[in-house]
C-alpha positions as CSV (number, residue, x, y, z in Angstrom):
1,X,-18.9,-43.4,20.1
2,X,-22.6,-43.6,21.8
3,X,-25.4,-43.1,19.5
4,X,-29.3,-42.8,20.1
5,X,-31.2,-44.9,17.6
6,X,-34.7,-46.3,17.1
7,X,-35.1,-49.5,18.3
8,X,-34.3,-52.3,16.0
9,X,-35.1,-55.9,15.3
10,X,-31.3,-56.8,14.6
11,X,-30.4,-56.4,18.0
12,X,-32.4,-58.8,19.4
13,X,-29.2,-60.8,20.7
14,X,-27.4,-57.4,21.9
15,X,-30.7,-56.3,23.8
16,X,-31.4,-59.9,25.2
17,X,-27.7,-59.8,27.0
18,X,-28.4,-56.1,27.8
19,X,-31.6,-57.3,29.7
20,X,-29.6,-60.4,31.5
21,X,-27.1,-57.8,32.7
22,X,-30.4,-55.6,34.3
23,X,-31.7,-59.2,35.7
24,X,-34.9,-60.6,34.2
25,X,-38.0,-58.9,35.6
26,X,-36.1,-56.1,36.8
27,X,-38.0,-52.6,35.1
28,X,-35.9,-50.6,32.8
29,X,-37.0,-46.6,33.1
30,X,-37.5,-45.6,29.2
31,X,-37.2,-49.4,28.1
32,X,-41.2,-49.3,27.2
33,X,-40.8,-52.9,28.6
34,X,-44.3,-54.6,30.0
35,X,-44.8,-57.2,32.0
36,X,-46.4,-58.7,29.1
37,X,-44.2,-58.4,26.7
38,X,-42.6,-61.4,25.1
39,X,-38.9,-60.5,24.2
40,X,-37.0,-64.0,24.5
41,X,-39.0,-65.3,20.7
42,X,-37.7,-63.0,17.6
43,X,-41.9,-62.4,16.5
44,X,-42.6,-61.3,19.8
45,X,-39.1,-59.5,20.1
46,X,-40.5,-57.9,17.0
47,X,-43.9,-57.4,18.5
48,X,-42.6,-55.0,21.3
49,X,-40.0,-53.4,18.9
50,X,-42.7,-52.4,16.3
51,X,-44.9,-51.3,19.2
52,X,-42.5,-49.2,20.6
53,X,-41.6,-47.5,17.4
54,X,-45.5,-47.3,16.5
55,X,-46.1,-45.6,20.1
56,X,-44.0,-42.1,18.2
57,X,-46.2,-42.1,15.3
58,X,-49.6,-39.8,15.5
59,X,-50.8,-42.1,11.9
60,X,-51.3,-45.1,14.7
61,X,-53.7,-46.0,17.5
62,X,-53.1,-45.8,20.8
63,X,-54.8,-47.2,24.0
64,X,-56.5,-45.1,25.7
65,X,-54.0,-44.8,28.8
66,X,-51.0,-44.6,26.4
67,X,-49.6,-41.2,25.4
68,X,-47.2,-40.8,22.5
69,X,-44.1,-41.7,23.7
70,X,-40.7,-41.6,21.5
71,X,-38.1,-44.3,22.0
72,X,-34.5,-44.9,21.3
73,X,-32.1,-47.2,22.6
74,X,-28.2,-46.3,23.6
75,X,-25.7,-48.1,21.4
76,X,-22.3,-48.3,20.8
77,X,-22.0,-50.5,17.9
78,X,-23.8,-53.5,18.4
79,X,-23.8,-53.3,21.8
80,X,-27.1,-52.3,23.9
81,X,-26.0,-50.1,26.7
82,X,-29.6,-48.3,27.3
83,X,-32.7,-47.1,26.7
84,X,-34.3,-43.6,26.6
85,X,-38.3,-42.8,26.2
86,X,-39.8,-39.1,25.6
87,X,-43.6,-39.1,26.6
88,X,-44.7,-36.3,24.3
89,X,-47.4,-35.5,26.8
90,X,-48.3,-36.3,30.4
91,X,-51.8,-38.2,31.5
92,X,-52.7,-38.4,35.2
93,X,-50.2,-40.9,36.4
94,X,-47.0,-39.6,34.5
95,X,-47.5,-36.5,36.1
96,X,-47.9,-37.9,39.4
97,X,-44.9,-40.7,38.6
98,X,-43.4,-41.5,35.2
99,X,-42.7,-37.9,34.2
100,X,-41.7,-36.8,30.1
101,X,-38.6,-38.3,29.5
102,X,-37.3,-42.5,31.8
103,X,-33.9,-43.4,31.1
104,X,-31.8,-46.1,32.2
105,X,-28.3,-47.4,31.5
106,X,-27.2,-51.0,32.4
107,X,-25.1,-51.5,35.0
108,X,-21.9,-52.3,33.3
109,X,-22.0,-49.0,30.8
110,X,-22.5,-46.5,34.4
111,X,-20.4,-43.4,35.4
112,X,-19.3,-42.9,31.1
113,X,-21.8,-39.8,31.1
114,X,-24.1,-42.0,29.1
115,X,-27.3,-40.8,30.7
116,X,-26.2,-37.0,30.8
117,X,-25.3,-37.2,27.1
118,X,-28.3,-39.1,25.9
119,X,-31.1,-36.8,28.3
120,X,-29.4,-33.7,26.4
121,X,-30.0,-35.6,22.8
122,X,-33.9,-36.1,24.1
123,X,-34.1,-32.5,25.4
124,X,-33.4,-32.0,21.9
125,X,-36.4,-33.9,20.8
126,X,-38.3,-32.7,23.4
127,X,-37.8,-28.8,21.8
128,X,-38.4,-30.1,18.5
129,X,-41.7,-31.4,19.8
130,X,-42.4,-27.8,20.9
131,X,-42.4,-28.6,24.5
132,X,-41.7,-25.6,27.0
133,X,-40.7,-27.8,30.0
134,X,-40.1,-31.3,30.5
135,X,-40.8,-33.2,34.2
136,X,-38.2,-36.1,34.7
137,X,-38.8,-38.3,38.0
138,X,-36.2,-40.2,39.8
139,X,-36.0,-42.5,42.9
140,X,-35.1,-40.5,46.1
141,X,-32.0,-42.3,46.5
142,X,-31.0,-41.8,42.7
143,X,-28.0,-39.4,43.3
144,X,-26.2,-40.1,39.9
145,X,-29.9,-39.4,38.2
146,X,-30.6,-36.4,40.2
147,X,-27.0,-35.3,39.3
148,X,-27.5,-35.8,35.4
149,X,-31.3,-34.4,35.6
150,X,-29.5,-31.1,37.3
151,X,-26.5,-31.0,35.1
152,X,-29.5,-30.2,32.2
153,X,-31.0,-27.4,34.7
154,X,-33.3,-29.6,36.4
155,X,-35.1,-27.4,39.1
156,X,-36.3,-29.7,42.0
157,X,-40.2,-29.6,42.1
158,X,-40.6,-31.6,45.2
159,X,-39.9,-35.0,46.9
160,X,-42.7,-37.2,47.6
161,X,-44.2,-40.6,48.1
162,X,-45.7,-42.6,45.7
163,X,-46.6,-46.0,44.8
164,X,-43.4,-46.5,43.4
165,X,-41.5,-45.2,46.1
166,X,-40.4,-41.7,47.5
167,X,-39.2,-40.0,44.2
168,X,-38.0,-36.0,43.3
169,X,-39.9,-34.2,41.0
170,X,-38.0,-32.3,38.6
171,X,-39.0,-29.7,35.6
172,X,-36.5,-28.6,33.2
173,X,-37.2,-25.3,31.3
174,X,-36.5,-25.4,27.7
């Protein structure tokens, strides 16, 4: 049985083979991965685990592009089979292209319902937060995404291009 958790230390080893799956280098929506971010070394596996869990709590600093941002990781066991991230608020270039809530689920872990379970568990959050309406991005060609972000009444803002890509703009009322 799936479970959303925070992201912890002792599955370092579970999220590395996770990652290898993905391809190193290769962005993860809702990971919080950077470019920068050293994950191979347990500190700086740490690092990025405590800054991740850190980014969710109004008591700590933020940069001043960074918006709170919730995370949890999808796990079945041990085993890493995604990530999940709800932006609690929406600067200038989430609204134009990150959107509220980035998920992804590694390729070997697809077509379970993962993603359409876990975006109704951050939905959840998301109420919790007191948020009226969420806005969740996905690549044009995203079918599966588009399909789990409509599942949860996603109402298709528009499609547009970006930096990223072409991508659909969708808010879901909550």
């Amino acid at each position: 049985m799936p479970e959303l958790i925070v992201p912890a230390v002792r599955l370092h080893a579970a999220w590395i083979e996770a990652r290898d799956e993905w391809g190193v280098g290769v962005h993860q929506d809702g990971s919080g991965l950077e470019p920068f971010d050293d994950v191979e070394s347990p500190a700086g596996f740490a690092a990025w685990v405590s800054r991740l869990v850190d980014q969710a709590d109004p008591t700590k600093p933020l940069d001043a592009d960074r918006v709170r941002c919730t995370h949890r990781w999808i796990v079945e066991g041990d085993r890493v089979l995604g990530a999940i991230a709800l932006r609690h608020d929406l600067n200038d270039f989430l609204h134009r292209i990150g959107g509220h809530i980035g998920y992804s689920i590694r390729p070997s872990a697809r077509r379970r319902g993962l993603a359409t379970w876990a975006l109704g568990q951050m939905l959840d959050e998301a109420r919790g937060l007191g948020l009226d309406q969420v806005l969740i991005i996905c690549a044009v060609d995203n079918i599966a995404s588009a399909r789990t972000i409509e599942h949860h009444g996603g109402v298709l803002e528009d499609i547009r291009d970006t930096e990223r890509g072409t991508i659909r703009r969708y808010w879901i009322t909550l």
